[in-house]
C-alpha positions as CSV (number, residue, x, y, z in Angstrom):
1,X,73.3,72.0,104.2
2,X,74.8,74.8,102.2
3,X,77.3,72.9,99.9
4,X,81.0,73.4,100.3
5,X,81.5,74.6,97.1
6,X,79.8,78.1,97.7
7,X,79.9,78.3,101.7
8,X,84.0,78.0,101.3
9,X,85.5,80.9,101.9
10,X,88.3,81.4,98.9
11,X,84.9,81.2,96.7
12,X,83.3,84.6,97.5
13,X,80.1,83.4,96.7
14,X,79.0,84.0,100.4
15,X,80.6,86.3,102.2
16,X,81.2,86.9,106.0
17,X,79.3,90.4,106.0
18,X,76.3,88.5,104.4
19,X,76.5,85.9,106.9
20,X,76.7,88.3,109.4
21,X,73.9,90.4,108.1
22,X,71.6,87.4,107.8
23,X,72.5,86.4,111.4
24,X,72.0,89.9,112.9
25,X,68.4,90.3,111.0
26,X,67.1,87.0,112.0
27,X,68.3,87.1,115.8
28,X,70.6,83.9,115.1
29,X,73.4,83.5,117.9
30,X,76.6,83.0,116.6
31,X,80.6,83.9,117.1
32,X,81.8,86.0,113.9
33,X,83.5,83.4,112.4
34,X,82.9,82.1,109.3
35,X,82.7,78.1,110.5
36,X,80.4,79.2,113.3
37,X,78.0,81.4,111.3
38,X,77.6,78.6,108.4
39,X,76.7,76.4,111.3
40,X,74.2,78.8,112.6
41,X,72.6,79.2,109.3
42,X,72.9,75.7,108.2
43,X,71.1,75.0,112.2
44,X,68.5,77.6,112.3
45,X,67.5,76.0,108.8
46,X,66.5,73.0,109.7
47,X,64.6,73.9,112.9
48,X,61.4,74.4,110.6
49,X,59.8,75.0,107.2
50,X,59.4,78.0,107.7
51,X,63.2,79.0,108.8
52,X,63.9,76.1,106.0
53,X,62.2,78.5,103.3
54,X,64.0,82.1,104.5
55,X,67.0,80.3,104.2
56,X,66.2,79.1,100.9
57,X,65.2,82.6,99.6
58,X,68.4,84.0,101.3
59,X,70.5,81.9,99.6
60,X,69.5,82.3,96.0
61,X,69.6,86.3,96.6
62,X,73.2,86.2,97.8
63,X,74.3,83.1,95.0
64,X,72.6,85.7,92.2
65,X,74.3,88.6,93.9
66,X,78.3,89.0,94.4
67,X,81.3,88.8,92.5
68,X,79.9,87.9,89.1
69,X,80.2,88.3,85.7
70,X,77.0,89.6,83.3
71,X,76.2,89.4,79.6
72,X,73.5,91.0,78.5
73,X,71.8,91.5,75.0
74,X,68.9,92.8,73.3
75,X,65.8,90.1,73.1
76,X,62.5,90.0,70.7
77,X,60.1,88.0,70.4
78,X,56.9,87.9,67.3
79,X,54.9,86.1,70.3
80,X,55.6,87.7,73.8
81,X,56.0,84.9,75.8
82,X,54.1,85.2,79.2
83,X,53.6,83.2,82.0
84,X,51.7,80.1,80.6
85,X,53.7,79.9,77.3
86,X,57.3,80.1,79.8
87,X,55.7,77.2,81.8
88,X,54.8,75.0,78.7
89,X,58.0,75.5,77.6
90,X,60.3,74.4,80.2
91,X,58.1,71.6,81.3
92,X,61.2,69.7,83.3
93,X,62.0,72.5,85.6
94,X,60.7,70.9,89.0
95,X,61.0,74.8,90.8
96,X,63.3,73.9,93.3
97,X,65.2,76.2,95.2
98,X,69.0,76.1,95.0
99,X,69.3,74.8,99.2
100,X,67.6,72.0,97.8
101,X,70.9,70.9,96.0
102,X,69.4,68.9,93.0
103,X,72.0,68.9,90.0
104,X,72.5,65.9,88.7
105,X,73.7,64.8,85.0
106,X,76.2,66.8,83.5
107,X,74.0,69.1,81.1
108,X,71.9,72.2,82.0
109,X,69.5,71.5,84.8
110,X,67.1,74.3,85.3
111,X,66.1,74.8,88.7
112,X,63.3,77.4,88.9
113,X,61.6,80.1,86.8
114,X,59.6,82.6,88.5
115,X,57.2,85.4,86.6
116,X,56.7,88.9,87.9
117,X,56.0,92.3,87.0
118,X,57.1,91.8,83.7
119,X,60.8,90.0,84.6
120,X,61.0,86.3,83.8
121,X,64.0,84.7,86.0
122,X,65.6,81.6,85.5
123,X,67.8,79.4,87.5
124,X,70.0,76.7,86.7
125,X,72.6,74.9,87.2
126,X,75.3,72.3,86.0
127,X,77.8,70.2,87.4
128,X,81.7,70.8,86.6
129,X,84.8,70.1,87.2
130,X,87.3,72.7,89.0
131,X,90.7,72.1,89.2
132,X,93.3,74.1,91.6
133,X,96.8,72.9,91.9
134,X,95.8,69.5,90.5
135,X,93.2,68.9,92.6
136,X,89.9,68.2,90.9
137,X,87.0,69.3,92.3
138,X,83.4,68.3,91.5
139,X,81.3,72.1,91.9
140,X,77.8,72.8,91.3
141,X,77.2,75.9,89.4
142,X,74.5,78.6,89.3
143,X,73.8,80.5,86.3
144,X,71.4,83.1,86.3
145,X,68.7,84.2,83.4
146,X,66.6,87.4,83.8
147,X,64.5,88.5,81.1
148,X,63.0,92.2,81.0
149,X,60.3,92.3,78.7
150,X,59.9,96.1,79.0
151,X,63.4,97.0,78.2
152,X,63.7,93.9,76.1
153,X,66.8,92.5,77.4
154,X,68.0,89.4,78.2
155,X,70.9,89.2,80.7
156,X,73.1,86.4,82.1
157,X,75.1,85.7,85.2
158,X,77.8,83.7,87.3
159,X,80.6,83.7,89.1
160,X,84.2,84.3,87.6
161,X,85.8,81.0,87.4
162,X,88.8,79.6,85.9
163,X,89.9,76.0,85.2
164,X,86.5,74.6,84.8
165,X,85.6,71.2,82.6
166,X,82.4,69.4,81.5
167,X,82.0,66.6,82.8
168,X,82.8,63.6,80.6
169,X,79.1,62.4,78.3
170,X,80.6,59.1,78.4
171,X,81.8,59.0,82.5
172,X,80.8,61.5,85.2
173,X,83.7,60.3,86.9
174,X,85.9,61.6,84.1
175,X,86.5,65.7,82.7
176,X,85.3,66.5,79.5
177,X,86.1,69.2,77.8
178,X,87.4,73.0,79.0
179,X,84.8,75.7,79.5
180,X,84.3,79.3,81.2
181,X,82.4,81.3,83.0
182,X,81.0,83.3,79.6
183,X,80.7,80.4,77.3
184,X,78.5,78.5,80.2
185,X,76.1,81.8,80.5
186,X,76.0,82.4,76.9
187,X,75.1,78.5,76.6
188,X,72.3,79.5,78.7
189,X,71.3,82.7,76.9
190,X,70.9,81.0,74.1
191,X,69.1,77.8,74.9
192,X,66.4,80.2,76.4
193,X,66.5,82.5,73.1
194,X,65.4,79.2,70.7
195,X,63.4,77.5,73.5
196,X,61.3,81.0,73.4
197,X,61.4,81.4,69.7
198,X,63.8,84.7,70.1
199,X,63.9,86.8,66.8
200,X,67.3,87.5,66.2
201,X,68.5,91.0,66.3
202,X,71.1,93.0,64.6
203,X,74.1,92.5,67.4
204,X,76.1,94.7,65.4
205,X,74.2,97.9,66.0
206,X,73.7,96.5,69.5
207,X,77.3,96.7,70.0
208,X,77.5,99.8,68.5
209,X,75.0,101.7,71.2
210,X,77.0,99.7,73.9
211,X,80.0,101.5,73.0
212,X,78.0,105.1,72.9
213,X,76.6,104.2,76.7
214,X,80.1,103.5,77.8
215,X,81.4,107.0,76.3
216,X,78.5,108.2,77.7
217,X,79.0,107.1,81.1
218,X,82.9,107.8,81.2
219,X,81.1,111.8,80.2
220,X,78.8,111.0,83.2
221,X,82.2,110.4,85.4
222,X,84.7,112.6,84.6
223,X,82.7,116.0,84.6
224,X,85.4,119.2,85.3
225,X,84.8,119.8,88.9
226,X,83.9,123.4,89.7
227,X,87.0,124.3,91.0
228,X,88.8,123.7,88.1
229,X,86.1,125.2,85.8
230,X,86.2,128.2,87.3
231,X,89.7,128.9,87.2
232,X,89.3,128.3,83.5
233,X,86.3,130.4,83.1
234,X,88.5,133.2,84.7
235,X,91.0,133.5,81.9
236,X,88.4,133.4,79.1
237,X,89.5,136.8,78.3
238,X,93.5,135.7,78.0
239,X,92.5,132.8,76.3
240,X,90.6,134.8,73.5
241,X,93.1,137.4,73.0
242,X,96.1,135.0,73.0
243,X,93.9,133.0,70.1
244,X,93.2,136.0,68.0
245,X,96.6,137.1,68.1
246,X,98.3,133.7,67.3
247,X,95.5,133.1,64.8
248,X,95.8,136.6,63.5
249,X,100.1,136.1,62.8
250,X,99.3,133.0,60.6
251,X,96.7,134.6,59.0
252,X,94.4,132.5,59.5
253,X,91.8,133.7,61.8
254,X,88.6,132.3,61.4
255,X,85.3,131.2,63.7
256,X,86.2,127.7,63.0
257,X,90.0,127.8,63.7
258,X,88.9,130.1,66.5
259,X,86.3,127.7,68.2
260,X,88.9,124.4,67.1
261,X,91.6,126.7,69.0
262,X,89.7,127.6,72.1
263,X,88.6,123.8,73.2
264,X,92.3,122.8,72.4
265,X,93.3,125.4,74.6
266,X,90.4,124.4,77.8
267,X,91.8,121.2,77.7
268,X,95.7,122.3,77.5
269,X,94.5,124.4,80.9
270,X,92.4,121.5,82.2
271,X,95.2,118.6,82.1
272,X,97.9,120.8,83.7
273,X,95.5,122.1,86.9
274,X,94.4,118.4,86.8
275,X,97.7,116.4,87.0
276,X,99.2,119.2,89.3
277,X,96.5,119.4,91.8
278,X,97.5,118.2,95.3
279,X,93.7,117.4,96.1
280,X,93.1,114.3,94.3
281,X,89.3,113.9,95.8
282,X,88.2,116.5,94.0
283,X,88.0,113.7,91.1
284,X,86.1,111.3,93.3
285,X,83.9,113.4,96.0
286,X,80.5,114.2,94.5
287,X,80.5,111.6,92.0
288,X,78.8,107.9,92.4
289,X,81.8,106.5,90.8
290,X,85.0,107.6,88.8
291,X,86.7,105.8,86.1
292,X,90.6,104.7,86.6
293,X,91.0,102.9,83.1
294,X,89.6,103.4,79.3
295,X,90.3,101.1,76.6
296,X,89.0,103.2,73.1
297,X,89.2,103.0,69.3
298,X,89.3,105.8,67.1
299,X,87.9,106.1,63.3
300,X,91.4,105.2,62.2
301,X,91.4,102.3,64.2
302,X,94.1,103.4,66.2
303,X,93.8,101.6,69.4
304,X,93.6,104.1,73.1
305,X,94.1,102.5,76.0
306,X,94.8,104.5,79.5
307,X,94.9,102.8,83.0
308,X,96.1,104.6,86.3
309,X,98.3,102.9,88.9
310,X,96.7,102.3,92.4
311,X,93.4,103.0,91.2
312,X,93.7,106.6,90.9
313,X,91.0,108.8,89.0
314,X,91.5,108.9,84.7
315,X,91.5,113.0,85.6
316,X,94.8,112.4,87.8
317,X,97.0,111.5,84.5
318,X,98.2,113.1,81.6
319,X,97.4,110.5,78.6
320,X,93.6,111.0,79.6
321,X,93.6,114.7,78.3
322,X,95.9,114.2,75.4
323,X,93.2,111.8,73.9
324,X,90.3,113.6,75.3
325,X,89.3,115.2,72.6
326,X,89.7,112.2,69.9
327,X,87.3,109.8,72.6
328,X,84.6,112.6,72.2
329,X,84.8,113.7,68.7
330,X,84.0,109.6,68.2
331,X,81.4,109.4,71.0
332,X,82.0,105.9,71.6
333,X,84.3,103.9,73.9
334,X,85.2,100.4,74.0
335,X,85.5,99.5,77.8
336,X,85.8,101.3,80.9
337,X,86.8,100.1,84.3
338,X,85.0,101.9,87.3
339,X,86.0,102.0,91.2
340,X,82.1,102.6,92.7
341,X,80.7,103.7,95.9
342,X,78.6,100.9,97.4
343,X,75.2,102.0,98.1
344,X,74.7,99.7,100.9
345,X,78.1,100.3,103.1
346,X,77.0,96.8,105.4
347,X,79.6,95.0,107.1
348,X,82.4,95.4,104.2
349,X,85.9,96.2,104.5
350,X,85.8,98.5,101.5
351,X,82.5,101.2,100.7
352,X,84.0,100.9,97.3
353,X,84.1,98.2,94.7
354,X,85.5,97.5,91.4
355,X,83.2,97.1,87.9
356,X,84.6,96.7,84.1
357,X,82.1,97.6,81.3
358,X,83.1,96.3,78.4
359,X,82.2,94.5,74.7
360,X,82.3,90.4,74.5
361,X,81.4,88.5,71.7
362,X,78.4,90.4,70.7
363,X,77.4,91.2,73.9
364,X,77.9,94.1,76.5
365,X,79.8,92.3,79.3
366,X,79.8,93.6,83.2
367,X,82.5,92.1,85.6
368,X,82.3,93.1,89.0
369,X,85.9,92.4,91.1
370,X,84.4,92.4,94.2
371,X,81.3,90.9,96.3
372,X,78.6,93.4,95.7
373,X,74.9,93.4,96.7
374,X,71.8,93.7,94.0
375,X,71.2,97.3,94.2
376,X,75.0,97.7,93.2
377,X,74.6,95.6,90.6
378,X,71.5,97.3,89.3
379,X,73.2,100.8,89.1
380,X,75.6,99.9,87.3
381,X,73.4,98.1,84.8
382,X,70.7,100.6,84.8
383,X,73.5,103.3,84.2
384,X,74.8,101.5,81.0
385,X,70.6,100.5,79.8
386,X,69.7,104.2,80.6
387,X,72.7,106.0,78.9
């Protein structure tokens, strides 16, 4: 049976258009409510091994898939470790799948490692306590580990929880100590680093070429769209003749006031067709994703942060230009939250979905604020890794 604690439905970590899906593609009958998909599912499971095992692989796709949250660092090793050398080391992992329901103890159990193509993934998971309006809850969590040798990464993942305890050393019965969803996958992170005999790495500059992807993508995102650049483009003669006349009264006419002048301009003319425009899609259509908040810092620490009510597009608000050109004179940018257009549109009420990109404690983080499949997730992370 697929425990309570991730078939309820106020856990998102299965949702009905999964259900659904999984239903529709294996031909299981079933009214389109939740009860009586689980049911289903939790039925067609145990009518044989082999239904037993697509169930199984289903499960841990859409428990690793979702609304999660993802840390993810760079990783070296002196010795790469390959598939004999992972299975020495974690001689306890019994490779069980997650259906199978086997936590027990209240430490890191893990669960399974599988070796492929380069990718090592782990599996594990722990028993906690969750409590909601004083009611304590005992949960078993998954926490996921993927290790990409090529791109030397190593990236973390769970669901967003809050109100989450240990359980006691001394009695399971009992909560131990406070916890969270990033502490608990950094826990993991690194017990896999020193079990592996990780070198470690200069975080710093790792931070620092997280903060030039995320200025990089938020470039990627809020491109001029044509409309506007051509209206621009058509006063390039106005613009150059009101510069060298203004330039020309202070005295003080040069290429490099001229050029410094001209890009102030572009952007006075941008912000005001921007904000004014009546045809707000014009920042969203043709575009994978757009941003609707920034959080930057500039080189005199001076602190930017810009946000949008209702989710509208950065480009729809004045603050965005008036620190546009400070956020790219530094290149870098220090979080940016994106509203992205799912690439699978499935049974979801929304073909959109919510992701932050961000820094955490030496690590770039990626918080998704909505159930999303694997191929959204990898997007976005090959989007920050590629940029």
């Amino acid at each position: 049976m697929i425990p309570e604690c991730w078939a309820n439905e106020t856990e998102n970590y299965i949702t009905n258009p999964v259900l659904m899906d999984f239903c529709t593609k294996n031909k299981i009958k079933a009214q389109y409510t939740r009860m009586d998909l689980l049911k289903a599912i939790n039925e067609y499971a145990k009518e044989n091994s082999e239904n037993k095992s697509k169930v199984e692989e289903w499960l841990e796709i859409v428990l690793k898939q979702g609304m999660k949250n993802i840390l993810f660092r760079k990783i070296e090793f002196d010795v790469e470790p390959n598939n004999k050398i992972v299975q020495q080391t974690f001689k306890n992992c019994r490779n069980r799948k997650l259906y199978s329901n086997i936590t027990e103890g209240n430490n890191l159990n893990i669960q399974s490692i599988s070796y492929n193509n380069r990718k090592i993934e782990f599996v594990f998971t722990i028993l906690l306590y969750e409590v909601k309006k004083e009611v304590k809850s005992r949960i078993i969590y998954p926490i996921f580990v993927d290790i990409d040798l090529d791109k030397k990464l190593i990236l973390g993942r769970a669901k967003s929880k809050t109100n989450i305890f240990k359980i006691s050393s001394t009695d399971e019965n009992e909560i131990g100590y406070n916890t969270s969803t990033d502490n608990l996958i950094i826990e993991t992170i690194e017990l896999i680093e020193e079990s592996l005999g990780a070198k470690k790495i200069d975080k710093e500059e790792y931070i620092e070429s997280v903060k030039k992807s995320i200025y990089n993508i938020l470039e990627k995102y809020t491109f001029t769209p044509e409309i506007i650049e051509n209206k621009i483009k058509s006063m390039d003669a106005y613009i150059n003749s009101f510069i060298n006349n203004t330039l020309d009264m202070l005295e003080i006419n040069d290429l490099i006031n001229f050029e410094k002048a001209k890009e102030d301009i572009k952007i006075f003319i941008e912000k005001y067709i921007s904000i004014n425009t009546a045809n707000k899609d014009i920042f969203i259509n043709d575009r994978e994703a757009y941003p609707y908040k920034l959080i930057a810092t500039d080189s005199e620490m001076t602190k930017v942060e810009e946000t949008t009510t209702s989710y509208e597009p950065l480009q729809c608000k004045e603050k965005f230009f008036d620190n546009k050109k400070s956020i790219k004179y530094e290149g870098t940018c220090d979080g940016i939250f994106l509203m992205c257009a799912r690439k699978q549109k499935g049974n979801f009420s929304s073909n959109t979905y919510r992701a932050k990109i961000s820094t955490k404690r030496k690590f770039c983080s990626v918080r998704f604020e909505a159930y999303v499949m694997e191929e959204d997730i990898n997007n976005v992370l090959s989007n920050i890794i590629n940029s």
